[in-house]
Phi, psi and omega in degrees: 000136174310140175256162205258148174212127197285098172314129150222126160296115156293147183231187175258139160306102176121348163289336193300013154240011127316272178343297174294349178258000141282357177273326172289327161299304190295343196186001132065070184290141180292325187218123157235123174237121155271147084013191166244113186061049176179157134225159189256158166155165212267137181220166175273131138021264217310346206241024184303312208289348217267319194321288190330325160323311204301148193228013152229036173240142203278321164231202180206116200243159177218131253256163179195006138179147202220120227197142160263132214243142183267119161054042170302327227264320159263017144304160204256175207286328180296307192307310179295347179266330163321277210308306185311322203302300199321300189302008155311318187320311206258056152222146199305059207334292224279351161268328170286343178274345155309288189316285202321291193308306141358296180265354191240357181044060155187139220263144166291123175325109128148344211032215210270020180274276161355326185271318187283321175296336177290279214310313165315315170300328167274336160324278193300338201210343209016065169290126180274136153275127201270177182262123206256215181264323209263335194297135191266159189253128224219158174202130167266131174214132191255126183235117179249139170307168167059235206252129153292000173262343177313322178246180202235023153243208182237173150302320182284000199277274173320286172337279184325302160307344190268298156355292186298318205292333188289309171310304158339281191287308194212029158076005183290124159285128181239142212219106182290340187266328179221123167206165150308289213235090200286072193292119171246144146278140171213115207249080180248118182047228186281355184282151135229156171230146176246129171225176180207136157329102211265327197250137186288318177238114149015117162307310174298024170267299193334157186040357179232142180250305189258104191271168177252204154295319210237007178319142167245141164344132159300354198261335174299288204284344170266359179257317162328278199318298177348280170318332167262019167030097162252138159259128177280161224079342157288129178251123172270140183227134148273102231263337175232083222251314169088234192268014175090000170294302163326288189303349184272267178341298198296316170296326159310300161319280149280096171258031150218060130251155175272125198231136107195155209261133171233200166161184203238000166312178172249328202261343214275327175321292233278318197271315171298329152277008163313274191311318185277338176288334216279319206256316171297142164288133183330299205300349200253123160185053157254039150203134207224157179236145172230184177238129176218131156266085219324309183289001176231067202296133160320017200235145183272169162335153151033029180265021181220152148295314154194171244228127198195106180204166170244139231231145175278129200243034173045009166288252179314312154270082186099212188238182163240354182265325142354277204298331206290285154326269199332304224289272207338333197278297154354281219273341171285330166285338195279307175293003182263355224228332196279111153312132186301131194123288174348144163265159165244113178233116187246123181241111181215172179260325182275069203297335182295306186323273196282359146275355192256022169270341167279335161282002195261343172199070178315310172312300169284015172226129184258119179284120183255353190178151185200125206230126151237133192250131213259110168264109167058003187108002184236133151296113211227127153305096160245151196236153153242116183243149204223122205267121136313012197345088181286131164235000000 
């Protein structure tokens, strides 16, 4: 019988049920719950390495034990840290280095037999394991929930302790700048978890080599995409493309849709095909970029489906007294060019700006999804409006 295994997705905040219906296509899990910044769900052992594919999650974590600790949050700063160090015992050595080898395709010395026989030694007899050449190198990192004065320890308090005792049981070097192998605690009031990293680098790393001020995650611009329920054959534009990250993920994503990106930067051509070069295959050629003005798109009447951009949020770029103008001027080219029927997915920091540019001609646009999203620490509107073309 397969053994079973828990996932938690880290996500962008205000995305997680973009993210679970893409965790349900791809793997029809019996159980995905989103969270706050995360989703959790169950997969089989064998389909760990399958995770990775997914494009709109930012890590992969794969949860191996999980536990309420009774009045950890009032113990005093030695004891609570005893108690953690002690739960290495109880947690599922020998399924995370499965998972783990599973998704990094490569195996940990001795593997997971070898890991299960230390703990066991170390439980029982606390044989300490010593450290070889071969031994991989680890870093423990502790993230606690709520209110932090709630415990008499710190994160790095735990982490460390948690740390020693993993140096101990299997001999692992631990190394905070380079390491193998990424253990995380998550520590909310008397609950803990232990996971261990599944993806060697941040997902939202993906596709871009030449960034601008203003670049987005790939994992951001793939939860936008979403939202615009693409068909293939549909053709998507991004009327304001900076280095091309929306129209790149998409084109990545969807290959039988048509992308495409303009702006009016001088910089923005040069990072975008950089970037589209860094990923495409001779044989890839649904997505092309031009220099443009977004209130004057080169495009006939009702020729795209739909419209998938970041919105200048008068931070790094422009005003909000700027947006107060620009965007009404946006959105009447954007409903001209756009079929009825067509989505609009609008991402801004300036939310004011743009419902009150959407009132101004109400009639012709409908909401269909509405998102608020932690951009950088800024709360941010994203939106989906679906154009009725009202004249």
């Amino acid at each position: 019988m397969t053994d079973s295994v828990e996932i938690c997705a880290a996500v962008i905040t205000g995305f997680e049920k973009v993210a679970a219906k893409e965790i349900s296509k791809l793997f029809s899990p019996k159980k995905c719950h989103p969270g706050r910044g995360n989703v959790r769900f169950s997969i089989d052992l064998e389909r760990v390495n399958e995770t990775l594919q997914l494009r709109s999650i930012d890590n992969l974590y794969m949860v191996f034990y999980e536990e309420t600790i009774e009045k950890l949050s009032e113990m005093q700063k030695e004891d609570a840290l005893k108690t953690i160090q002690s739960q290495i015992s109880f947690c599922n050595w020998k399924l995370a280095i499965e998972a783990y080898q599973l998704a990094r395709g490569n195996a940990i010395n001795g593997g997971s037999e070898k890991i299960l026989k230390q703990i066991q030694q170390f439980k029982k007899d606390r044989i300490y394991s010593e450290v070889t050449d071969d031994s991989p190198k680890f870093r423990v990192t502790c993230k606690r929930c709520g209110e932090k004065e709630i415990h008499k320890f710190s994160s790095m308090d735990a982490a460390s302790k948690f740390g020693a005792e993993i140096n101990n049981a299997f001999g692992w070097k631990c190394s905070v700048k380079e390491f193998d192998i990424e253990v995380v605690l998550r520590i909310d009031r008397n609950n803990m978890t232990v996971m261990m990293a599944l993806n060697e680098e941040s997902l939202f790393k993906r596709n871009i080599c030449a960034y601008g001020p203003t670049t987005m995650r790939s994992t951001m611009c793939h939860c936008m995409l979403q939202l615009a329920d693409i068909k293939p054959g549909d053709i998507i534009v991004d009327a304001m493309c900076g280095g091309g990250s929306i129209p790149i993920e998409g084109a990545i994503s969807w290959k039988n849709s048509l992308f495409l990106g303009g702006d009016n930067h001088e910089m923005a051509m040069s990072r975008c095909l950089q970037n589209w070069s860094a990923n495409s295959s001779s044989s890839r050629s649904n997505c092309d970029f031009l220099t443009w003005d977004a209130t004057n798109l080169p495009l006939r009447d009702n020729s795209i489906d739909a419209l998938v951009t970041d919105l200048p949020f008068g931070k790094k770029i422009g005003s909000t007294t700027d947006n107060r103008l620009l965007y009404p001027r946006l959105l009447a080219e954007w409903k001209r060019v756009l079929r009825k029927g067509g989505r609009l997915v609008l991402m801004t920091h300036d939310k004011r700006s743009l419902e009150n540019s959407f009132l101004k001609d109400r009639s012709s646009w409908q909401t269909d999804a509405s998102h608020v999203v932690n951009v950088g620490g800024l709360s941010c509107l994203c939106i989906c409006m679906i154009n009725r073309k009202s004249d």
